[in-house]
N, C-alpha and C positions, 0 to 999 in steps of 0.2 A: 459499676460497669453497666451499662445500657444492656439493653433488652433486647435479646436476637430474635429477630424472624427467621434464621433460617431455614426449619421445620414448616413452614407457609411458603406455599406456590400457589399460583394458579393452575387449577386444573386443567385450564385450555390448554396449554403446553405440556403437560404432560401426557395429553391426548392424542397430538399432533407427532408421539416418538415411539417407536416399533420396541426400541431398549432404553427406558426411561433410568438406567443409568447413566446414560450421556448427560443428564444435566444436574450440573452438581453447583454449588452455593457456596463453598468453601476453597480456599485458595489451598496450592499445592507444591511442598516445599518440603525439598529430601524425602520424597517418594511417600510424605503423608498429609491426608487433607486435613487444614490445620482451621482454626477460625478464629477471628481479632477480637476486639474490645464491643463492636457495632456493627451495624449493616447498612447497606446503601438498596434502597430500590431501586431493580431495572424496571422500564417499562416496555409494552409493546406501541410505536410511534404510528398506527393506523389507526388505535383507540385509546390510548394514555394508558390502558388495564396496568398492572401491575401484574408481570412474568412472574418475579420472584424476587428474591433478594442475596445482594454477594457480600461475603465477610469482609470488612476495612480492618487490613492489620495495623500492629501497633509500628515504631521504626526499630523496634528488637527483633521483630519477626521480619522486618524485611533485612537487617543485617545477620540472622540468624538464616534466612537463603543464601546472602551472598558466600558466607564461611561454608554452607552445603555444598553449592558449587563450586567452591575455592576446591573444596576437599576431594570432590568426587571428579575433579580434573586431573588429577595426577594418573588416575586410573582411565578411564575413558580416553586419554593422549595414551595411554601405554597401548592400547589395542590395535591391535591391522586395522588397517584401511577396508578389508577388507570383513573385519568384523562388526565394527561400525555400519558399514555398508549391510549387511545382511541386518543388525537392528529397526535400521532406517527402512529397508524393503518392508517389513512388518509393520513398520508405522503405516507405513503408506498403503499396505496393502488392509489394514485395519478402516482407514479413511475411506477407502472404496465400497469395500462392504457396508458402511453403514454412511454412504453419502445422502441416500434421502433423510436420514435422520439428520443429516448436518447442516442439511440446506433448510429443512424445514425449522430447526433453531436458529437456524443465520437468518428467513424471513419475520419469526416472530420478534426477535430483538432489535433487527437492523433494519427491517423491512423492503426489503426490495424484493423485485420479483422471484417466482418460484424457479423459474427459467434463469435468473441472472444466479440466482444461490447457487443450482446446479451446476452450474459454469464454474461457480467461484473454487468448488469444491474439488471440482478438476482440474482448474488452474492451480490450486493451490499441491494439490496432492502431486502433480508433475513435477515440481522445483524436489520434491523427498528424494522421486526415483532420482531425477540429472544428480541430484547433487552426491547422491548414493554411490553412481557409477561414477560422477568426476573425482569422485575421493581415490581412488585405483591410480586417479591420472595428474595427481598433483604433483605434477615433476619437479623436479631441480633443475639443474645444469652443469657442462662443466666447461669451465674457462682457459683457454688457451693460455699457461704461464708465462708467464713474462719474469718470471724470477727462477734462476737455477736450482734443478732436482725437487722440484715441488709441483704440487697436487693444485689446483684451485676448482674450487664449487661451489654450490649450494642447496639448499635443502630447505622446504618449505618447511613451516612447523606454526604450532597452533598459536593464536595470543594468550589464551588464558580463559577465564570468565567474561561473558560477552551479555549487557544486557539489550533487551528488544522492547521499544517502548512502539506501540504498532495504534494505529487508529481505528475510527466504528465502520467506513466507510467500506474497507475492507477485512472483515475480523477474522478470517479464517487468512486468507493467502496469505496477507501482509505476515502473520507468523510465521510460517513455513517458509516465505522464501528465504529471510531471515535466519531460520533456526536450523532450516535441511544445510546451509551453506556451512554455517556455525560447527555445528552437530557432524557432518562429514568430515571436517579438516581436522576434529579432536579439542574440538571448544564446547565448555556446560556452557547451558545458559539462562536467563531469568528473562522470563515474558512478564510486560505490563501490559493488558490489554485495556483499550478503552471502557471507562463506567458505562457508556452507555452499551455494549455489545460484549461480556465478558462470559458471553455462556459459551460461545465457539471456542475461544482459547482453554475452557476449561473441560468441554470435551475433547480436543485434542490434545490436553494433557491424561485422561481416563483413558483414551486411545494408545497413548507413547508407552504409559502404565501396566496395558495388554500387550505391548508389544514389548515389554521384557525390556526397557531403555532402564536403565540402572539410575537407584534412588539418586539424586542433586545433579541428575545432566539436567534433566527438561523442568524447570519449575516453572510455577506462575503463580503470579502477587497481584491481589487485588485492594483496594481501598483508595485513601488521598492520593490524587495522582499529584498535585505540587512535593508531597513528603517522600512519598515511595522515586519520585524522575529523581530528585534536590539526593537523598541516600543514594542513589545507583550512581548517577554522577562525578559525586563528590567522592566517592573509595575509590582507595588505592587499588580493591581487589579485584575492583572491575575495572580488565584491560581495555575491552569496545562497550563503544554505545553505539546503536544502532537506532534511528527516529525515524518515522513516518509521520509527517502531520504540516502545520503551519508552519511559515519561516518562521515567523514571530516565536513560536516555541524552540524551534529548532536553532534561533542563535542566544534563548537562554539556554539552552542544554550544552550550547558549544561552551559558554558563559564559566557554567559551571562545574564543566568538564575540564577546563586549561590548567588548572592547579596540579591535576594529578597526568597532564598531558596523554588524555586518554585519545586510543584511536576511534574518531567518531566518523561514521557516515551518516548522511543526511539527507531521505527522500521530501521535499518539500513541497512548496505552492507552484501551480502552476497557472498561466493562462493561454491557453493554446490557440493560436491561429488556425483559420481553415481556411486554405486560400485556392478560388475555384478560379483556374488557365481560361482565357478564351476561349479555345478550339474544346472544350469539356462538354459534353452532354447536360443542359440546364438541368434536367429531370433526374438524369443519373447524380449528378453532384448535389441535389438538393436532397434525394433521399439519402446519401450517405451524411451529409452535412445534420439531419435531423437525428440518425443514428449517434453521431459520433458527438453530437450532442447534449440527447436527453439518457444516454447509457447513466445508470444506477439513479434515474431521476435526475441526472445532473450532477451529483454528488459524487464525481470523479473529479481527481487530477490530472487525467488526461480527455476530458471534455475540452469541446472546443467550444472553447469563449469568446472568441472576436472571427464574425464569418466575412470575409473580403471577397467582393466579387465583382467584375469587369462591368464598366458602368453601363454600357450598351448594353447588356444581359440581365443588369442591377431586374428592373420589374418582373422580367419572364422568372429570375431566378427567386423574386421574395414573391410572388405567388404561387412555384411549385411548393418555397420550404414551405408555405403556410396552411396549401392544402396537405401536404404529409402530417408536419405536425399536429392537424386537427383530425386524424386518424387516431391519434395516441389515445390510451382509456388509462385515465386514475383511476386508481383503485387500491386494495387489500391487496399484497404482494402474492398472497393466496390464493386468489380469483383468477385462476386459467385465460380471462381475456385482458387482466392489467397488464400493462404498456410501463406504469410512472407507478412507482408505490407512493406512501408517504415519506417526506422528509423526516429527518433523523430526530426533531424535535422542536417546541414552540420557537426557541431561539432562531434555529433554522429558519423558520417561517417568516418572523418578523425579518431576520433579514433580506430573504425575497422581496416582500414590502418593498425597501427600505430603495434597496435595488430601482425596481421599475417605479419608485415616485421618485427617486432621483432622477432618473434620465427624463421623466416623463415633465418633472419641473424645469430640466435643463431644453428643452424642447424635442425630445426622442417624441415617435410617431407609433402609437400603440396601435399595430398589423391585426394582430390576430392574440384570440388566450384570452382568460378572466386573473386581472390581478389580484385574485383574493383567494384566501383561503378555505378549504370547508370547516365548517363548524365541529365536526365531531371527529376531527383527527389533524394529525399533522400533513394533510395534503395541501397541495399546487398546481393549481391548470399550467400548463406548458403558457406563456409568452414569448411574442416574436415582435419586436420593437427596431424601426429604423431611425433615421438620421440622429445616429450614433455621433458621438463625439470625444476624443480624448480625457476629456475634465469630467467625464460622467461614470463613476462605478461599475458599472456594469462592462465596460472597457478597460478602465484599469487596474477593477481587483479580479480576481478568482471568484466568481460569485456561487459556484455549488450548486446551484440552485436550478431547477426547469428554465433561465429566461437567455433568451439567443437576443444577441445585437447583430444585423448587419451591416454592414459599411464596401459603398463602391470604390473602388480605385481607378488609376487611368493608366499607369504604367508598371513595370517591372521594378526599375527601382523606387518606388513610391511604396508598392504593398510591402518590399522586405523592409523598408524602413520603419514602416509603419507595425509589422507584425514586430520587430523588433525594441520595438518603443515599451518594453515593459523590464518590471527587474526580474521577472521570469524567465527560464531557459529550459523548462522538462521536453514538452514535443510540440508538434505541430503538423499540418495535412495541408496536403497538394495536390488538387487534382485536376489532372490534362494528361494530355498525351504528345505534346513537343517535346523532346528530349534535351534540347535546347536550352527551357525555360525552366523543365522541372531542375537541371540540372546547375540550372544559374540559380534558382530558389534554395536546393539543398546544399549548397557551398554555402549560401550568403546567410539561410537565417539560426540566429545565434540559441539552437537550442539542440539539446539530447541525442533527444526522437524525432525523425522526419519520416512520417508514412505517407508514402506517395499512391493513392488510388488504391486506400484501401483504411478502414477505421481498425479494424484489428493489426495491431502491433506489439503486442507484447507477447510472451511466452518463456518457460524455461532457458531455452538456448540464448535469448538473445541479454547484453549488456543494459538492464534497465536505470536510467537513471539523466538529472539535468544540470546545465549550465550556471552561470551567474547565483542568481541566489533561491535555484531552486532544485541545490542540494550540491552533496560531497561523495563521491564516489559513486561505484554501480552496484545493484543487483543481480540475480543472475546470472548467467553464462559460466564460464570458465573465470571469468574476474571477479567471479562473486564471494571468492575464497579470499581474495586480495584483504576485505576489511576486514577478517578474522585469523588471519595469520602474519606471519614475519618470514622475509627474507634471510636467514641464516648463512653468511657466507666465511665458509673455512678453507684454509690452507696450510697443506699437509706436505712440511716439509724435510731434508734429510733424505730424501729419497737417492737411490740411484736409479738416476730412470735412463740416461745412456751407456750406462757399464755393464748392462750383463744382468745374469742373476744373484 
C-alpha cells in the first residue's frame, strides 16, 4: 500500500480558514470520512505550492458508496417534501455562515478571485434554498378520462441514486445545483469533484454532515476520475448521471452509460457569441463584452468567445475593448485589486499558447496583451487579437482561456450564421436596443441562453442549460427536478363516479 500524506497540509491554507475543520483530505461515504490505497496532490495554480493531499479510493469503495446510497434511498424517498426541505434549509443555511471560509478555499485551489468565490458561494447556496421550496411544489396532474368510471394522473417520484461528476471551474455551485435538485425530489447522491478543486466539495460534504443530511444521501468520492466516472456509469444502481465538463468527456459518459440506459444530463462545451447591434453604445458594449469575457479568467462556459461587431464601428469598438481590457490586473486571486487570477494549471497555459500562435500563424493581428506566461505561476495577460478567421482555434474551439477574437460583420443574416457556425449551443449575447433585430437574433441563434444587454444570466430560477452538442437537459428552475425524477402515471379504475355514492 503507498504511503499516505494525508496528515501533511500546507499551513498557508489552514491559515487562510476561521474553522479549519472545513478542510478535510478524505473522501466521504455513508456518513464516514474513509481513505484509499494513495493520495493525489492538490496544488494551489498561483504558485504550484502544494494545498494538501485527497485520498484516491480503491473501485470497492467506490461501489461500496454506490450500495450506501442505494440503501439510504428507500429512506430519504419515504420523507415529506417537507422534511427534506427543512434538511436542505440547514445545509444551506450552514453554507452562509461560513461563506468566507468557502470562498477562501475555492481561491486557494481554484483560483479565482476573492470577489468571484464570494459570488460563487451565493450562487451556489441559492439553487439549496429554490430547490428546498420547489420540493413542496412538485406536482402531478390529473387527466381528463377518456375511459369509463376511472381516475387518471400522475405523480412525480424520485429516480433512484443520481451520480454528479462536476468540474474545477466551478467546484462549489456546479454541486449544489446538481445535488439541491437531486436531494429535494428524494434522490442520494455521489459527488465526483474535479482532482484539481476537491477541497470545496468536501467541505460541503462536513457542512450537509452538520446539517443532520442522513448517513449515504450526500457522499463524495475522490481519486481516478477515468475509474470512479467508468463505475458510476456502468451500474445498474446508478439511475442518473449528471456531467459538467467537455463534450469530448461528456459523450464517453453517454458511451458508457447506454448499457445500463441511465438517465443522463449533460452541461458541456460552449462558444458563445457576443454580438454588438448598430444602434449600441461602442463604449457601453465594449465594457460589457470585456466582462462577459474575461469572467473566472476566461475559464467559463458561458464566456464569450467570438465578439461580432458592425464593421463601421469594427475600430471605435476594438479600441474601446482594448482600452477596458488593459485596466484588467493579474494577479493572486487573493489580492483585493486582481481582475484575472491564474489559470487552473500548466496545461491550461500551454494551451493559451497554443491558441494565439495559431491565429497568430494563420494571420490573426495581435491588438493588445502579452502572449506569455509569467514564470512563477500559472498566469495570462488578457489578449485581444483581430482578423479572426473560421479555420483558427480561437474561433472554433472553447478556448477557456483570457484570449478574445474580434470579427466584423455587415448584415443580420451574416452574424446569425456566422455565430451559428459551431457545434456549440449553450448561450450567447446581444446588445442593442432595436427590438426588431434583437428579436430576429433571439429566434434565429441556435443556442440555450440568449442574454440580451446584460452579461449576468444565470441564476436559481432560471432553466440553465444548451443546444446541439453542448449538452442534454436543464438545470435549475422548476425543470431541474425533470433529470432526477420519473413521470409516474396511474389509473384508477372501477370507479362510480356518475352514480352516486
Amino acid at each position: 500500500m503507498a504511503a499516505l500524506n494525508l496528515h501533511k497540509s500546507n499551513d498557508a491554507i489552514l491559515a487562510q480558514l476561521k474553522d479549519s475543520r472545513l478542510f478535510k483530505q478524505l473522501a466521504y461515504v455513508n456518513g464516514k470520512w474513509i481513505a484509499g490505497n494513495a493520495d493525489i496532490a492538490v496544488t494551489n495554480p498561483a504558485d504550484n505550492d502544494v494545498l494538501g493531499y485527497i485520498t484516491s479510493l480503491e473501485k470497492s469503495q467506490v461501489d461500496h458508496a454506490i450500495e450506501a446510497a442505494e440503501a439510504a434511498f428507500k429512506h430519504w424517498r419515504a420523507l415529506s417534501a417537507d422534511n427534506r426541505a427543512a434538511g436542505l434549509m440547514l445545509w444551506h443555511d450552514k453554507i452562509k455562515e461560513n461563506r468566507e471560509d468557502l470562498a477562501r478555499l475555492m481561491v486557494l485551489e481554484q483560483g479565482k478571485t476573492l470577489d468571484e468565490a464570494r459570488g460563487e458561494i451565493d450562487y451556489g447556496a441559492s439553487f439549496i434554498r429554490w430547490f428546498a421550496e420547489e420540493a413542496r411544489r412538485a406536482y402531478g396532474e390529473t387527466i381528463p378520462s377518456h375511459i369509463p368510471n376511472a381516475h387518471l394522473a400522475t405523480i412525480r417520484e424520485p429516480i433512484g441514486v443520481a451520480a454528479l461528476i462536476t468540474p474545477w471551474n466551478f467546484p462549489s455551485a456546479m454541486i449544489t445545483r446538481k445535488a439541491a435538485a437531486a436531494l429535494a425530489i428524494g434522490c442520494t447522491v455521489i459527488v465526483k469533484p474535479a482532482e484539481e478543486t476537491p477541497f470545496s466539495a468536501l467541505a460541503l460534504a462536513e457542512l450537509a454532515e452538520r446539517a443532520g443530511i442522513p448517513a449515504g444521501v450526500f457522499n463524495v468520492v475522490t481519486g481516478d476520475a477515468p475509474m470512479i466516472s467508468a463505475t458510476l456509469s456502468c451500474s445498474e444502481k446508478v439511475k442518473a448521471l449528471s456531467f459538467t465538463g467537455s463534450t469530448r468527456v461528456g459523450k464517453l459518459l453517454l458511451r458508457q452509460s447506454a448499457d445500463t440506459v441511465k438517465k443522463c444530463s449533460m452541461e458541456l462545451g460552449g462558444n458563445a457569441p457576443f454580438i454588438v447591434l448598430p444602434d449600441m453604445d461602442i463604449h457601453e458594449a465594449a465594457k460589457a463584452a470585456v466582462d462577459a469575457k474575461f469572467q473566472t479568467s476566461g475559464q467559463d462556459c458561458l464566456a464569450a468567445n467570438r465578439i461580432f461587431v458592425p464593421r463601421e464601428k469594427f475600430d471605435a469598438f476594438t479600441d474601446a475593448f482594448a482600452t477596458e481590457m488593459q485596466k484588467l490586473k493579474v494577479g493572486n486571486g487573493l489580492d483585493p485589486v486582481t481582475d484575472i487570477g491564474p489559470l487552473i494549471n500548466e496545461q491550461a497555459v500551454t494551451k493559451a499558447r497554443k491558441i494565439v500562435d495559431d491565429a497568430l500563424n494563420k494571420g490573426a493581428k495581435l491588438v493588445a496583451g502579452k502572449p506569455q506566461s509569467v514564470s512563477d505561476g500559472n498566469f495570462f495577460h488578457p489578449v485581444l487579437l483581430t482578423n479572426i478567421t473560421p479555420d483558427m482555434a480561437v474561433y472554433r474551439e472553447e478556448n477557456f482561456c483570457p484570449v478574445a477574437g474580434l470579427i466584423p460583420y455587415d448584415t443580420l443574416p451574416e452574424v446569425i450564421a456566422a455565430a451559428n457556425d459551431t457545434e456549440y449551443g449553450l448561450a450567447a449575447y446581444v446588445y442593442g436596443h432595436d427590438v426588431r433585430q434583437i428579436w430576429t437574433l433571439m429566434r434565429g441563434l441556435e443556442f440555450g441562453m440568449v442574454s440580451i444587454n446584460s452579461v449576468k444570466m444565470t441564476g436559481h430560477p432560471i432553466p440553465f442549460g444548451g443546444m446541439k452538442q453542448s449538452g442534454l437537459g436543464r438545470e435549475g428552475s422548476r425543470h431541474g427536478f425533470d433529470e432526477y425524477s420519473e413521470i409516474k402515471y396511474y389509473c384508477l379504475g372501477g370507479l362510480n363516479i356518475t352514480g352516486g355514492i
